[in-house]
N, C-alpha and C positions, 0 to 999 in steps of 0.2 A: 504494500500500500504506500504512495505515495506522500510524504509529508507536507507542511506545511508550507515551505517555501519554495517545494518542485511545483505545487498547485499555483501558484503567485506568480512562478516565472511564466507558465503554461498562458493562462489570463492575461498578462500581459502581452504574451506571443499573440494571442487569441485579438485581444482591442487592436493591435499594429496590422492586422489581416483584415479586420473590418474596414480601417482607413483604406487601409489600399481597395479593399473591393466596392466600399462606398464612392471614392474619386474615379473608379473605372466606368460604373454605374451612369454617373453623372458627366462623363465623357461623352461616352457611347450616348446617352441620350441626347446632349447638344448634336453630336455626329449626324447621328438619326434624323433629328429634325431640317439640319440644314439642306442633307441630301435629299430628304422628299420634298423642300423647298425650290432645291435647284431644279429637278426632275419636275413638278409641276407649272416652273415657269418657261418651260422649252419645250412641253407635249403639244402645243398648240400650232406652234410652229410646225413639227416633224408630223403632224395630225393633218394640217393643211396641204403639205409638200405627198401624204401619201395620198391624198384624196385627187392632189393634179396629176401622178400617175396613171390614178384610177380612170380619170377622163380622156386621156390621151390613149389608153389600152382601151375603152368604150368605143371611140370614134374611130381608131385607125386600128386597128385588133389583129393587123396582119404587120405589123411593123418589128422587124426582126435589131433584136439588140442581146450582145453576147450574157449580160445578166439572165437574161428569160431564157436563158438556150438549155434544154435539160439533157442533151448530149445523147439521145436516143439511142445511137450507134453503139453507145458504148454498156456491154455485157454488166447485169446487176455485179458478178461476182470480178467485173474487173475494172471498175468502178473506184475512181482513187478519194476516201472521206478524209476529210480536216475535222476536227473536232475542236472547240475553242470552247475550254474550260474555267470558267468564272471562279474564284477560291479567296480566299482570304488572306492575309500576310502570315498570320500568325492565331493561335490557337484561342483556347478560352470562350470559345462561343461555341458552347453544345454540342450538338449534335449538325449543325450547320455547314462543315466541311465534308464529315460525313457523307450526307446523304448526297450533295451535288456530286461528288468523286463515285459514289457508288453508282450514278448512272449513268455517269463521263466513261466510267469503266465498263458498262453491261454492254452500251452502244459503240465502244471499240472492241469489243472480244467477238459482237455479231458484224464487224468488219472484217473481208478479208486483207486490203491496202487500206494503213490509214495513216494517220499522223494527227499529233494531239499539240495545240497551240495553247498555253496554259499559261491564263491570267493570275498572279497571288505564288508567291514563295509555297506556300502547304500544299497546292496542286501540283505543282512542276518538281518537288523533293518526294511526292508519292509515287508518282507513275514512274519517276525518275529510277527510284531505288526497285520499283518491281521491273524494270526491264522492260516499260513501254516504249514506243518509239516516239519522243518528245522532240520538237526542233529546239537544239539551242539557242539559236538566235534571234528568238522574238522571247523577250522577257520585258514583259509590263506587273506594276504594282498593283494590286484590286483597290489600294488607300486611296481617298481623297479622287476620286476618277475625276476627268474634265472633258469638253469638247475634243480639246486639241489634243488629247490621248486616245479618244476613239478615233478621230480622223488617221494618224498615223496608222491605227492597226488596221484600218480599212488599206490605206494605202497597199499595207504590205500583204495583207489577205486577199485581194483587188489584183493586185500585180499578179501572184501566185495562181488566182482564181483565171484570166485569162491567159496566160504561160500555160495551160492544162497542166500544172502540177496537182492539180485537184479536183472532181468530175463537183462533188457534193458540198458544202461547206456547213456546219451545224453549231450551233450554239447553246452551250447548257449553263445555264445559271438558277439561280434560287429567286423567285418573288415573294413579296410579302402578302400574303391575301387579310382580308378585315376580319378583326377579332385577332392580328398579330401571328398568323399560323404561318409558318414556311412551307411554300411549295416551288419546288424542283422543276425549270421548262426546261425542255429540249424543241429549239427549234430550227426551222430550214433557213439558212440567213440567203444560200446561193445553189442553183439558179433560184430567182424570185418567181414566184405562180402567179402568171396573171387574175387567176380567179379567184384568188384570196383578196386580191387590192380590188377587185368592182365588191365581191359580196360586202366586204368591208364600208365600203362607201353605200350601200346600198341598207346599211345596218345605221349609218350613221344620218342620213337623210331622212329615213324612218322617224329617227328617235328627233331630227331638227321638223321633224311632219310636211316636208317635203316627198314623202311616197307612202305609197299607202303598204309596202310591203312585198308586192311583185315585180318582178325580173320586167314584165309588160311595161307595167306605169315607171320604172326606170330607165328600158331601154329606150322609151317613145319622149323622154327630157328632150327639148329644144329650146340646150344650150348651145349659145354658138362664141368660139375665142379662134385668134388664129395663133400657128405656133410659127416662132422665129427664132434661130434660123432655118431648125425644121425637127421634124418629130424626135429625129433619131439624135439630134444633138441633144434637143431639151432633155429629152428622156435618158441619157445618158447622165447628166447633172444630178436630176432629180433622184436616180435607180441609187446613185453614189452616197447622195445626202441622206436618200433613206437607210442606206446601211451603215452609214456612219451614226443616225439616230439611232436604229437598234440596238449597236451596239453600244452604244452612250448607256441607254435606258436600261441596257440592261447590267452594265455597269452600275449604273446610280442603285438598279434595284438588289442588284446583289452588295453591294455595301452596305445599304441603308438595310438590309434585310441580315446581313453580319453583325452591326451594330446594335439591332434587335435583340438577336438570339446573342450575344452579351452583356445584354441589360438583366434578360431574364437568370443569366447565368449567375452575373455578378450580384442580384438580387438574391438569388437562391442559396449563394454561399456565404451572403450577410445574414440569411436569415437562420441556417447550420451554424453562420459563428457566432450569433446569440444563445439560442438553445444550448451549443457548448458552451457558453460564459454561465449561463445560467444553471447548469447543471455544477460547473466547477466549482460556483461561486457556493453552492448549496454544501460540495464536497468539501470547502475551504471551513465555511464556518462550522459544520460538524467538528473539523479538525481542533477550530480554535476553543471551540465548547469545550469539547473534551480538553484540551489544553490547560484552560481555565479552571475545569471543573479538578483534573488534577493536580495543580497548583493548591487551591485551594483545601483539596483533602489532604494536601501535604502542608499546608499549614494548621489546618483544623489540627493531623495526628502531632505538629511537632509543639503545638499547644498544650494536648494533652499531654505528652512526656513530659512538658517542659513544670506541668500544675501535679503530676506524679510526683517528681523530681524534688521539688520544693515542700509537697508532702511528707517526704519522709526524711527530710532533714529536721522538716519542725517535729518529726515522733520521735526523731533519733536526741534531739536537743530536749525533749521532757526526759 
């Protein structure tokens, strides 16, 4: 059993572990907020830029641009995927690494040619040490994401993506869904589907009560713009911006959704380092009771020796 003063150091150990996990807490929470701040004042932009897509793939729907090209020719099993894995710098946020690495990893084992492009130090030292095929030379931080950090990795997934060093390009990060839960996308960054950017706009014109819901009262819109200098230039910009937005957003969302699941962590082990204080602190003062208490019965017994004592000098002196 543990004495007095091992308990004391323990409790002290114990209060220097709350500081630190209460300032982490309150980190990650500024973090958090800034990032879904940033992330919601730039959605509207990247919201408008994929809806001019969408009109230009309505109108001209035959217009051939190497984003859209899905490479028909080329055999599912010989088929080169990229996989560009969202992670975090560093640890302490639950389960969070976890689960995104756990599908980064299912979706490259059901490839036969792949290659993994890995955002955040904790993905690129995981796959690293089991023996995946990781490019060295694209190392990006998941901290603090920006504009001009997605643009770059477009540049060089972009380059890549036309060089046909890669038929697929896919993107797995973590969003935060409401009510604070984490969930895991994987999604198709390259080629882009044309039918995903009209259904998209046709979801979103619904909801502005611009269509009543069918493909008809959508395709029969007469709106009229002209493009300059022509489809295939426009649409080239816009195909570029929109992937540099995805991946922004999906940066923002995976940090801000790292931040998260650290709040709750660093929470959960403030609230384990109470309950230990609180147990110890119970464990301490038993000790000092008892402490106390024998103290005390060792002055009560050296009391009594000490009224024995003088008893029987005063019999011995009659």
């Amino acid at each position: 059993m543990a004495n007095a003063r091992e308990i004391k150091s323990r409790i002290s150990s114990v209060q220097d572990t709350m500081k630190i996990t209460n300032a982490m807490y309150m980190i990650s929470s500024s973090k958090m907020k800034k990032a879904k701040k940033i992330l919601s004042d730039t959605e509207p932009y990247f919201y408008n830029m994929q809806s001019a897509i969408a009109r230009i793939l309505r109108h001209i729907p035959d217009t051939q641009h190497p984003f859209f090209s899905v490479r028909h020719l080329i055999p599912a099993e010989e088929r080169k995927i990229a996989t560009i894995v969202v992670t975090g710098d560093k640890g302490m946020a639950g389960a969070y690494n976890h689960n995104v690495l756990k599908e980064a990893k299912r979706l490259c084992d059901e490839s036969q040619e792949y290659k993994i492009f890995a955002i955040g130090e904790t993905g690129r030292q995981y796959f690293t040490s089991l023996g995946y095929n990781v490019e060295e030379s694209f190392r990006f931080s998941a901290n603090n994401p920006s504009v001009h950090r997605a643009r770059v990795i477009t540049e060089d997934i972009v380059e890549r993506y036309k060089e046909e060093e890669m038929d697929e390009v896919y993107i797995v990060y973590t969003r935060m869904e409401r009510g604070m839960k984490e969930e895991v996308e994987v999604e198709q960054l390259l080629p882009l589907k044309t039918n995903q950017f009209i259904k998209e706009e046709l979801v979103d014109n619904v909801k502005k009560g611009k269509s009543n819901g069918t493909l008809e009262d959508f395709e029969g819109s007469d709106d009229y713009f002209v493009i300059y200098p022509s489809p295939k230039v426009v649409l080239n910009d816009l195909a570029y911006n929109y992937v540099t937005g995805f991946i922004y957003g999906a940066l923002v969302e995976g940090f801000a959704t790292e931040e998260n699941a650290r709040m709750v962590a660093m929470q959960a082990a403030t609230d384990n380092a109470e309950a230990m204080l609180k147990e110890l602190s119970i464990e301490y003062n038993r000790l000092r009771q008892a402490a106390i208490t024998q103290e005390i019965t060792e002055v009560i017994g050296g009391a009594k020796a000490l009224k024995k004592k003088k008893m029987k000098k005063a019999k011995a002196g009659k």
